[in-house]
KOLLO-418404 format. One line per 8 residues: number of its first residue (from 1); their letters; for each residue x, y, z of N, C-alpha, C. Coordinates in steps of 0.05 Angstrom, whole numbers. Layout:
N
NUM = A = X,Y,Z,X,Y,Z,X,Y,Z | ... $
END
This chain:
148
1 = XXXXXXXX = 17,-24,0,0,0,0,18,25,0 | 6,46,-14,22,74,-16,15,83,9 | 34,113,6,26,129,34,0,138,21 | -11,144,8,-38,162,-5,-64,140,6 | -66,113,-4,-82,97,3,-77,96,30 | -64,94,52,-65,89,85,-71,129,102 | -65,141,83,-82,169,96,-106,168,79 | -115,158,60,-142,153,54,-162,135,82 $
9 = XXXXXXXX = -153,111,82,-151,95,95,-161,114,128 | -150,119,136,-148,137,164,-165,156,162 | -169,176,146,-187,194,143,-213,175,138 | -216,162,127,-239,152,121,-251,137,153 | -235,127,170,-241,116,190,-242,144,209 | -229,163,209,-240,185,221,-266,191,221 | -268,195,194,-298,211,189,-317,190,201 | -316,161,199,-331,148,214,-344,153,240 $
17 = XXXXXXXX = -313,149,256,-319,157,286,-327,183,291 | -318,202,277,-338,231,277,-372,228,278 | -375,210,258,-398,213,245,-414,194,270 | -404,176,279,-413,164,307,-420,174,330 | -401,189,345,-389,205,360,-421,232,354 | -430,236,340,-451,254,328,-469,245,330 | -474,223,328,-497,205,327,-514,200,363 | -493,189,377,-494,193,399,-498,215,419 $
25 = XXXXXXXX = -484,234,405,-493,264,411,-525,271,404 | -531,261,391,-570,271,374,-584,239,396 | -572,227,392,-587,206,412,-589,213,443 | -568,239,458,-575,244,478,-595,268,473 | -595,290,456,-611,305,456,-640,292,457 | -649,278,438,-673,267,433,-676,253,463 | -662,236,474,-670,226,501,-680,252,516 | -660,277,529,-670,292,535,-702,303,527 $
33 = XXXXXXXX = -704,309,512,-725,323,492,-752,295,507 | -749,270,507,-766,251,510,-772,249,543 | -760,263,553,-762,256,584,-782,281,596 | -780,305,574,-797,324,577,-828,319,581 | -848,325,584,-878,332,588,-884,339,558 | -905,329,544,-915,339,520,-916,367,522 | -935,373,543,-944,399,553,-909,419,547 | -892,406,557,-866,423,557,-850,431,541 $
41 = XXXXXXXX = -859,405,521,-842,406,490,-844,428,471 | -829,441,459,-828,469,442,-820,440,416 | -810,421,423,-804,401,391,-813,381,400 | -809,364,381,-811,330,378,-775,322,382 | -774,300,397,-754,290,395,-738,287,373 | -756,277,351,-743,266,335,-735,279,318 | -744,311,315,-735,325,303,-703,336,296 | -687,318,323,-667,328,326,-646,305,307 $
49 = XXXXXXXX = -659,300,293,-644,286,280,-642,292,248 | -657,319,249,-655,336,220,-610,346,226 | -610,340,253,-580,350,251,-561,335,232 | -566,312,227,-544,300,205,-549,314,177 | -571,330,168,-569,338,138,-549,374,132 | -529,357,118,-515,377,118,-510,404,107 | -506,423,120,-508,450,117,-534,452,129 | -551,448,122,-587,462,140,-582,452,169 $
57 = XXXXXXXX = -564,434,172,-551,428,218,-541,456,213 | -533,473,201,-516,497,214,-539,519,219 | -558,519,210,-583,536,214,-607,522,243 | -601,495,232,-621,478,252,-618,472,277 | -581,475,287,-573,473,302,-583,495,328 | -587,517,311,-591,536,329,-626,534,335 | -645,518,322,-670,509,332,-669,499,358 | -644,481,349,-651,452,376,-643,464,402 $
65 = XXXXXXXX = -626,484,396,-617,495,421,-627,504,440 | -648,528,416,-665,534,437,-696,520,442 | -710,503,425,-724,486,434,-713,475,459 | -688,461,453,-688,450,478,-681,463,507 | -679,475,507,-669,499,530,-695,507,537 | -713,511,520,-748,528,529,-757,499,540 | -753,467,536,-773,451,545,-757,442,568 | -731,445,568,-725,439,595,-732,458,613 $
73 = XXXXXXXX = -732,485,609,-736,507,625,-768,498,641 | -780,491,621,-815,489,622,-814,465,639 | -803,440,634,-801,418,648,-788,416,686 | -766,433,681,-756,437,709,-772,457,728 | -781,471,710,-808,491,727,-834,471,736 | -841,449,716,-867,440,721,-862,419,745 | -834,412,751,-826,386,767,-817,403,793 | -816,427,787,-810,436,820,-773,430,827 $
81 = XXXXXXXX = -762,428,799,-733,428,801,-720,455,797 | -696,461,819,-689,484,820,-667,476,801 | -656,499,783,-642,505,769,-630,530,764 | -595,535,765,-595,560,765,-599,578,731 | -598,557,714,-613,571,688,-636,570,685 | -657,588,673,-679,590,671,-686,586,637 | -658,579,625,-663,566,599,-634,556,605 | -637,521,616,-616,501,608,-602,500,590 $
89 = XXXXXXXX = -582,501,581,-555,504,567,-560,524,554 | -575,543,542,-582,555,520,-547,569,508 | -534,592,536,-518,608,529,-499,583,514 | -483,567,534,-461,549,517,-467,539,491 | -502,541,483,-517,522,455,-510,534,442 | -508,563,445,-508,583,429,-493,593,424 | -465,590,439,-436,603,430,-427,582,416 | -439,555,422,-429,524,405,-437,524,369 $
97 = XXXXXXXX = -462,541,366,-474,543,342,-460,566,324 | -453,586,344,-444,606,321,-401,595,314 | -401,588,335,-376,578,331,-365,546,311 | -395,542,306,-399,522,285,-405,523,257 | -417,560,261,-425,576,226,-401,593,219 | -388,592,243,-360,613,230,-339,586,214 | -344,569,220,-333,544,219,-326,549,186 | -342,560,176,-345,556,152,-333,577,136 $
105 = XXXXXXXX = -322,597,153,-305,625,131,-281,619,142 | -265,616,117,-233,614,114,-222,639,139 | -206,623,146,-184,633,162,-193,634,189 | -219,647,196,-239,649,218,-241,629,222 | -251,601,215,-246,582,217,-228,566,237 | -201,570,243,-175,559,242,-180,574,280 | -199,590,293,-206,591,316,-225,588,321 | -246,587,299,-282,581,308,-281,537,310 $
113 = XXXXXXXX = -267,536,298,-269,496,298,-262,499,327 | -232,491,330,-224,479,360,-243,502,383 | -252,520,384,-279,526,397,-299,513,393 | -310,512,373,-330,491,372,-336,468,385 | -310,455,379,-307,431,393,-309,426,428 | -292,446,435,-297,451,460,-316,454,485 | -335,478,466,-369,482,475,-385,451,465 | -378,439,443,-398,421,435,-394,402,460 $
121 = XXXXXXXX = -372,393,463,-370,374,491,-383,384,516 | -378,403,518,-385,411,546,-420,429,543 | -427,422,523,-448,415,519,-471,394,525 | -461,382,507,-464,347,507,-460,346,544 | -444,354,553,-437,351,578,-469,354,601 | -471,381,595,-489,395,606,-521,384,604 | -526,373,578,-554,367,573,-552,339,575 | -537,317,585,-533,294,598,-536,300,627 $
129 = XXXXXXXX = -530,327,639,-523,325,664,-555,334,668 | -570,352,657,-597,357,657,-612,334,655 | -613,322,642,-623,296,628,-629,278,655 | -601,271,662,-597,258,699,-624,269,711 | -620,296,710,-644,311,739,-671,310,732 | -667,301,706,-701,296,697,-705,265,710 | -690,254,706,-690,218,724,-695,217,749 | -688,236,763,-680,238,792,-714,247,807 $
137 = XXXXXXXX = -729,274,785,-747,275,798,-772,265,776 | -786,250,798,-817,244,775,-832,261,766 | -845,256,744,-868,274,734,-892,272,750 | -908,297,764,-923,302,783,-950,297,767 | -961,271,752,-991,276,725,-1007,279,748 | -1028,302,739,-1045,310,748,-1056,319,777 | -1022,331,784,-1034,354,806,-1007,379,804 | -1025,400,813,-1009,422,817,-992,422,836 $
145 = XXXX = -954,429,824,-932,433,838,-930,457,854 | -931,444,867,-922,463,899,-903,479,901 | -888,474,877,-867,494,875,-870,519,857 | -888,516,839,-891,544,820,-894,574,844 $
END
């Protein structure tokens, strides 16, 4: 084998595990999104899986963000969970999204990626760690929280 076929080779198994690694990322959002109250949902879960089509994720991205940020907001209000955001991840969603559309102009680029990357983890981070607190407390069907 040449050197050209074994960095083919590698890149091609990159993009894989990227493309995995992403996958699992939209499989926690949608879990999130599913643990919500109909009543709470601003989306459908499944909607979050318009994020694999490419180029319209760099517009759509910034949907899910804040969908999901308004139904957790709505959800931790209706469960009587304190939280110190009153829209869950939104700010980090949102510096993760624009640092994902700069992604795309030369040169800007070459500091908007490894940012990207950064917020996207600690993202992912954050709406896993939300996700937990939705487990932790039950949904109250059909009586008023004592906490509003």
């Amino acid at each position: 084998m040449d050197t050209i076929t074994i960095i083919q080779i590698v890149a091609g198994l990159m993009a894989i595990g990227v493309l995995v690694l992403y996958i699992f990322y939209i499989i926690s959002l949608s879990r999130a999104l599913s643990k919500c109250s109909v009543a709470s949902r601003t989306m459908q879960p499944g909607m979050v899986w318009l994020l694999l089509v490419p180029l319209f994720n760099l517009v759509w991205q910034f949907i899910v963000v804040i969908g999901l940020s308004d139904s957790l907001g709505k959800e931790f209000r209706a469960r009587g969970i304190l939280n110190a955001e009153p829209e869950p991840g939104k700010t980090i969603g949102i510096a993760m999204c624009v640092c994902a559309a700069c992604g795309i102009i030369p040169f800007i680029n070459l500091l908007a990626l490894p940012a990207h990357l950064v917020l996207w983890i600690i993202y992912w981070v954050k709406i896993t760690e939300f996700s937990r607190k939705l487990d932790m407390v039950p949904i109250m069907s059909g009586m008023q929280n004592p906490m509003r």
